[in-house]
matplotlib code that plots the C-alpha trace (Angstrom):
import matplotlib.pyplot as plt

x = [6.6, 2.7, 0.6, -2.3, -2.9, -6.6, -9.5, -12.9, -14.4, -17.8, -19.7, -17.1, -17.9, -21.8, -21.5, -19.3, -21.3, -24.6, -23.8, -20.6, -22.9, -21.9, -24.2, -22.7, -25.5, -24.0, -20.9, -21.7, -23.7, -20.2, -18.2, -21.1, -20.2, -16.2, -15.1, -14.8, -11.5, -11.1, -8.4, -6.0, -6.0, -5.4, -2.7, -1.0, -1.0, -0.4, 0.5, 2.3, 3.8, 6.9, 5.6, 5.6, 2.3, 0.2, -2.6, -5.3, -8.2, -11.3, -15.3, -17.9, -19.1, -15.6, -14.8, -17.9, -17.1, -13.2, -13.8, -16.3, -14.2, -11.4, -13.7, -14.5, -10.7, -9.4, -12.3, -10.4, -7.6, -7.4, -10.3, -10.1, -10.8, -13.1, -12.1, -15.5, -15.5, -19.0, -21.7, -19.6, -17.5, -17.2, -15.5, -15.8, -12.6, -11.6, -7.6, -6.5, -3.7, -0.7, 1.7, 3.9, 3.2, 5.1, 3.5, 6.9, 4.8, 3.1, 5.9, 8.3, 5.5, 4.9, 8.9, 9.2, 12.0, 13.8, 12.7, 9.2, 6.5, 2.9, 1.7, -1.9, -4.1, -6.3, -9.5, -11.9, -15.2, -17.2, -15.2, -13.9, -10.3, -7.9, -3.8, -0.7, 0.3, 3.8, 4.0, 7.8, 8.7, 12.3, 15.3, 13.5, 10.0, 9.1, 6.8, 7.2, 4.4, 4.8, 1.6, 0.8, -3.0, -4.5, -7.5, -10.4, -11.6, -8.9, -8.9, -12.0, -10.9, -7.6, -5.7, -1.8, -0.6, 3.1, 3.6, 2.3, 4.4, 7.4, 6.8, 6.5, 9.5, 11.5, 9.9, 10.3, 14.4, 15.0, 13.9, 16.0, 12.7, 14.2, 11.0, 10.2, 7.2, 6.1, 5.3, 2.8, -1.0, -3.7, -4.4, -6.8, -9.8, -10.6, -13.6, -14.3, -15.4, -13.4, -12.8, -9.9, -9.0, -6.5, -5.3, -3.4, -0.1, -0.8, -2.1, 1.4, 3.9, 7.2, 7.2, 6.6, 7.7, 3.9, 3.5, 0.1, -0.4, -3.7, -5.8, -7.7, -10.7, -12.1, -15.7, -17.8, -14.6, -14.6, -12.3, -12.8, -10.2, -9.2, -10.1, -7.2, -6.1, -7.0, -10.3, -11.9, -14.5, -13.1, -14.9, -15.5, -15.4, -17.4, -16.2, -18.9, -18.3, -14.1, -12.9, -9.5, -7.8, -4.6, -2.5, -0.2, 2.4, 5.9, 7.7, 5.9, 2.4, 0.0, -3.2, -5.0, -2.7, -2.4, -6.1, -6.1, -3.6, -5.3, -8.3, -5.2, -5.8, -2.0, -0.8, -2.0, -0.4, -3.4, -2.8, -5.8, -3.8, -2.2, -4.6, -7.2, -5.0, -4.3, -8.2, -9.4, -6.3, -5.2, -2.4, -0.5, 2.2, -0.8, 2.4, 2.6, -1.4, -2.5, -3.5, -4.9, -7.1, -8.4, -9.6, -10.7, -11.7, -13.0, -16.0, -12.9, -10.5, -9.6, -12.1, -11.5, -15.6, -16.3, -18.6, -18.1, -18.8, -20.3, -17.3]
y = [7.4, 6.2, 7.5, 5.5, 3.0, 2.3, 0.3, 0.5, -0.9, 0.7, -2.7, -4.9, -2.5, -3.0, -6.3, -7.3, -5.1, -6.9, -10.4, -10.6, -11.5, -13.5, -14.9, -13.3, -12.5, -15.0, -13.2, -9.5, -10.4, -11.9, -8.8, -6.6, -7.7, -6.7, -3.7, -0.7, 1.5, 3.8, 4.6, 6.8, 4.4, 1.3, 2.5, 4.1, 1.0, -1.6, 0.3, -2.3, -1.6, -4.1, -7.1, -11.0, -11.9, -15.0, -15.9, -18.4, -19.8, -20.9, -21.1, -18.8, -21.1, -21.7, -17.5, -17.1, -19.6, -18.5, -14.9, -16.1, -18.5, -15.7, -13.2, -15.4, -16.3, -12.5, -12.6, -11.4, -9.9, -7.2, -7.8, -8.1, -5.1, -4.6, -1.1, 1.1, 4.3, 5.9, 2.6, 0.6, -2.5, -4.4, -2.0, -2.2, -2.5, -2.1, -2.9, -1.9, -4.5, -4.1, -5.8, -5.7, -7.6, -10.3, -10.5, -10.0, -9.2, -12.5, -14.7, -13.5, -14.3, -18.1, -18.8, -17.3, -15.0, -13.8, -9.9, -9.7, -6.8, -5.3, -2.5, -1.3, 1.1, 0.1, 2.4, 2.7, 3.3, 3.9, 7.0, 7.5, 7.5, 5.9, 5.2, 3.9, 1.1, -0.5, -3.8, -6.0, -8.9, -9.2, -10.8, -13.2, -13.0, -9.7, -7.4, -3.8, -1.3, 2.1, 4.1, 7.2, 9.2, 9.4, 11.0, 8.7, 9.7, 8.2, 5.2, 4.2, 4.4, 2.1, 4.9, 5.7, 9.5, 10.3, 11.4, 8.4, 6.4, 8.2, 7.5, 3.3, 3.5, 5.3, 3.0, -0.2, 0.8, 1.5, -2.2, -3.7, -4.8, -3.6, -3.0, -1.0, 1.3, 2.4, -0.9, -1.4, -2.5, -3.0, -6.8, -7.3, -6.2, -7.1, -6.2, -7.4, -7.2, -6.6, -6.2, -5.5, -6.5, -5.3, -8.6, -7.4, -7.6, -9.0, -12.7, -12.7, -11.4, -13.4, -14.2, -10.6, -8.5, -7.3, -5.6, -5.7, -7.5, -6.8, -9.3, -8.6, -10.5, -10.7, -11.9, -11.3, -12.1, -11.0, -10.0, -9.4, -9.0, -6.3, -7.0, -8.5, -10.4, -14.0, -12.4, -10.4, -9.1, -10.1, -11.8, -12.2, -14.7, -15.0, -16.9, -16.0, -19.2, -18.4, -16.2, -14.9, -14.1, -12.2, -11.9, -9.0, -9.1, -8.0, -11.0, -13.6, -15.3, -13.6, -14.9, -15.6, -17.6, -20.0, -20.3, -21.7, -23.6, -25.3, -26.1, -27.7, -24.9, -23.8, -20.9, -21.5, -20.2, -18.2, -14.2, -12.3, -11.0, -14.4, -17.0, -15.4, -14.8, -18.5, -18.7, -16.6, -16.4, -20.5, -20.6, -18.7, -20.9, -22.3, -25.1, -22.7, -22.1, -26.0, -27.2, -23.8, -23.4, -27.3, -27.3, -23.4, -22.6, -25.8, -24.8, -22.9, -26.0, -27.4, -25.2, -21.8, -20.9, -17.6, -15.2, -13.3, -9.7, -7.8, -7.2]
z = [-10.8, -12.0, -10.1, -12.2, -9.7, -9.7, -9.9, -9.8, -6.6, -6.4, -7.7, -5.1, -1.8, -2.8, -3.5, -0.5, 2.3, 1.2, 0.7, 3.7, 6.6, 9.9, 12.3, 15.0, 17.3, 20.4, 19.4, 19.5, 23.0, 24.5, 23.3, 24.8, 28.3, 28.3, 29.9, 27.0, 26.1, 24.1, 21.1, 22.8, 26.1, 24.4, 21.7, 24.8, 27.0, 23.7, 20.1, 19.5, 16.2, 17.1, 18.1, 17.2, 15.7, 15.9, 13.5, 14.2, 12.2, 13.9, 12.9, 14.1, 17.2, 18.3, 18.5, 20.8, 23.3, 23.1, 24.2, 26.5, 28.4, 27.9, 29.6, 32.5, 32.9, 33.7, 36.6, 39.5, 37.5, 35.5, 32.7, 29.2, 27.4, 24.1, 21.8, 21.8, 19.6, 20.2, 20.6, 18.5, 19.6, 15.7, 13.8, 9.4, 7.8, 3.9, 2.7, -0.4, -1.2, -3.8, -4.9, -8.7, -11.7, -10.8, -7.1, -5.2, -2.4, -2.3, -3.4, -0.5, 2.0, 0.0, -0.6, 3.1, 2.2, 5.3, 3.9, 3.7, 3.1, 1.8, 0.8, 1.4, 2.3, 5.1, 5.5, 9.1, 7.2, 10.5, 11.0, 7.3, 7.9, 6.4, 6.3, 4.2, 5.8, 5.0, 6.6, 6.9, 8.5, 8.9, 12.0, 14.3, 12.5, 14.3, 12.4, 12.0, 10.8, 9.6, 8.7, 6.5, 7.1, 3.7, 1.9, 2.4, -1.3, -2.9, -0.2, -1.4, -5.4, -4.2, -5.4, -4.4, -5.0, -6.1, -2.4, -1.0, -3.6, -2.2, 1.3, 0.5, -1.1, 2.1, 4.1, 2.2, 1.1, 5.2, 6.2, 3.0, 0.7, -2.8, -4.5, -7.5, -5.8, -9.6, -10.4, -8.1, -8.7, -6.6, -6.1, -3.8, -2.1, 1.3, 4.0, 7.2, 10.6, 13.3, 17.1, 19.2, 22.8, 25.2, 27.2, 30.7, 31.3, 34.6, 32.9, 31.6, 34.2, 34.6, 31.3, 29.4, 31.8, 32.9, 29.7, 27.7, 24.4, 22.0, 19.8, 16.7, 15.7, 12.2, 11.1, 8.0, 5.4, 1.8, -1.0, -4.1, -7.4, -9.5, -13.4, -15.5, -17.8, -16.4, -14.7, -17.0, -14.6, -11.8, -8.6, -5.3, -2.6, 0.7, 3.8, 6.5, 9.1, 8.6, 12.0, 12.2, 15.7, 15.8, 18.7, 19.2, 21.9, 22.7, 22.8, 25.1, 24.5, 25.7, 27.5, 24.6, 22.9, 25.8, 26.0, 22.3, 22.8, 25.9, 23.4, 20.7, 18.4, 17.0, 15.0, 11.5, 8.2, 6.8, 5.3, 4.6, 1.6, 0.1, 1.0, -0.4, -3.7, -3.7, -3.1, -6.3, -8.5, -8.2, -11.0, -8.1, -6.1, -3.1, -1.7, 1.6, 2.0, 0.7, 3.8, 5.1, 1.9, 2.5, 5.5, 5.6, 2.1, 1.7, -1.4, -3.3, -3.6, -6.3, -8.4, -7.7, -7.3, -6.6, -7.5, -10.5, -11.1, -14.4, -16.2]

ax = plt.figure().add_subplot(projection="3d")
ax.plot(x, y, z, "-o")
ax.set_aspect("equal")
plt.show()
C-alpha cells in the first residue's frame, strides 16, 4: 500500500489559527456558568459511539442564547454539563480528511448511498493527541465510529502510516464500504472550535429510556485545501458567524434537539467535510448541499471566493 499520503499544512495551520476568529465572548461567559465534567465521567455516562446524529446550523447570536435558555431549562433537574480538561471549556480541533481520487467518500454522502463512510485523522491540539477515526453510516442512518491513537507528528503532516492504512481497511471491509485504502489522499483541512455537553437522561425519560445523550458545538470554522491540479496553491475559507451543533443520542431526541425545534430550527444537511468541498472545490456535485451553501456560505456562492495561499 502508499504510504505517501501527505501534504504540507504548515502555511494552512498559521494561516487558519490567525485569521479563524469568533466573537464569542457572550458565548464563552454562558458556557462558563455550566457545571464541569471531566473526560472519563462523560465518555463513561455518554461514549456514544452508536448513536443517531442531528446536525444543526445556526449564527453566532442564536448559539449563545440557545445554551443559555438550555442552561436555565435543566434548573431543578439534573444540569447540563460543559467537558473541562484543566481551565479549558472550548477545546481546538484539526481533521485531517481523505477521501480517493474520485471522491467516493464525498459522493456516497451527496448520492446518499445507503453505505456511507470517512476517513480522517482528527487531532486535540490542546493536549497533542490525536486518533484514526473511521466514520460509517449504514441501516437506519445510525453512525458508528471506530478510532485508532496515532502519533501527533504525523497528525499534524496529514500523514497515514502502512499500519494505519491497514486498520481503515479492516474497519471499512467489516461495515461493507469496499474502498481501495491505497488510494486515498488527503482532501481537506479543517479547524475549529469546539465544546461538548452532557444533556441528562432525566430531560428525556419515557422516551430514551433515562439514558444520556451529548452535543458538540463548533465555532471559529475553517478549512483549507490540499494543492492540485485545479488549485494550484490551494486556499482557504473562513466562516466565523457559521455555528454547528451536533446532537448525539441513543435513539430518542434529546433535550436539545427539542429546544431548537421549539425556536423552528430543523436538522439541516450541512458536513463539515462535503459542504465545505462543495464550498472551495465547486465543479463537485453541490445538488445535496445547494440550499445549505446559500443560505450558510452565502459570500462563497456562485463564485467559489476564498482565500488563496502561496503556492
Amino acid at each position: 500500500m502508499n504510504s505517501a499520503l501527505t501534504f504540507d499544512t504548515a502555511i494552512c495551520d498559521t494561516a487558519i489559527r490567525d485569521t479563524a476568529i469568533c466573537d464569542t465572548g457572550t458565548f464563552d461567559s454562558v458556557l462558563g456558568q455550566l457545571v464541569p465534567i471531566g473526560l472519563d465521567e462523560l465518555n463513561a455516562q455518554a461514549s456514544l459511539l452508536s448513536r443517531v446524529d442531528r446536525k444543526y446550523a445556526v449564527c453566532a447570536a442564536e448559539a449563545t442564547q440557545i445554551l443559555d435558555e438550555l442552561s436555565h431549562r435543566s434548573a431543578g433537574h439534573a444540569p447540563v454539563q460543559v467537558l473541562q480538561i484543566g481551565d479549558v471549556r472550548s477545546h481546538t480541533y484539526a481533521s485531517h480528511y481523505f477521501d480517493t481520487p474520485a471522491y467516493e467518500s464525498f459522493y456516497a454522502a451527496a448520492h446518499r448511498h445507503r453505505r456511507r463512510f470517512k476517513v480522517r485523522i482528527r487531532h486535540y491540539r490542546d493536549s497533542d493527541t490525536a486518533f484514526v477515526e473511521v466514520k460509517t453510516q449504514g441501516t437506519r442512518g445510525r453512525t458508528a465510529k471506530e478510532r485508532l491513537p496515532y502519533p501527533a507528528d504525523l497528525a499534524r503532516r496529514s500523514f497515514l502510516n502502512l499500519p494505519a492504512l491497514v486498520w481503515v481497511h479492516e474497519h471499512l471491509e467489516r461495515a461493507l464500504c469496499p474502498v481501495d485504502v491505497a488510494a486515498l489522499r488527503p482532501s481537506l483541512h479543517g479547524t475549529f472550535q469546539r465544546s461538548t455537553l452532557l444533556l441528562p437522561g432525566s430531560e428525556s425519560h419515557g422516551t430514551d429510556g433515562g439514558h444520556s445523550a451529548r452535543a458538540t458545538i463548533d465555532t471559529g470554522l475553517a478549512w483549507s485545501t490540499p494543492a492540485g491540479k485545479a488549485h494550484a496553491g490551494g486556499g482557504i475559507y473562513r466562516n466565523p458567524s457559521l455555528v454547528i451543533i451536533e446532537t448525539k443520542s441513543p435513539s430518542a431526541p434529546s433535550s436539545l434537539d427539542r429546544l431548537l425545534w421549539s425556536r423552528g430550527i430543523r436538522p439541516t444537511r450541512i458536513s463539515k467535510y462535503a459542504t465545505a468541498l462543495c464550498v472551495m472545490r465547486p465543479e463537485l456535485a453541490q445538488n445535496r448541499w445547494h440550499q445549505t451553501i446559500l443560505r450558510h456560505f452565502p459570500e462563497s456562492h456562485p463564485l467559489n471566493q476564498f482565500t488563496a495561499l502561496a503556492s
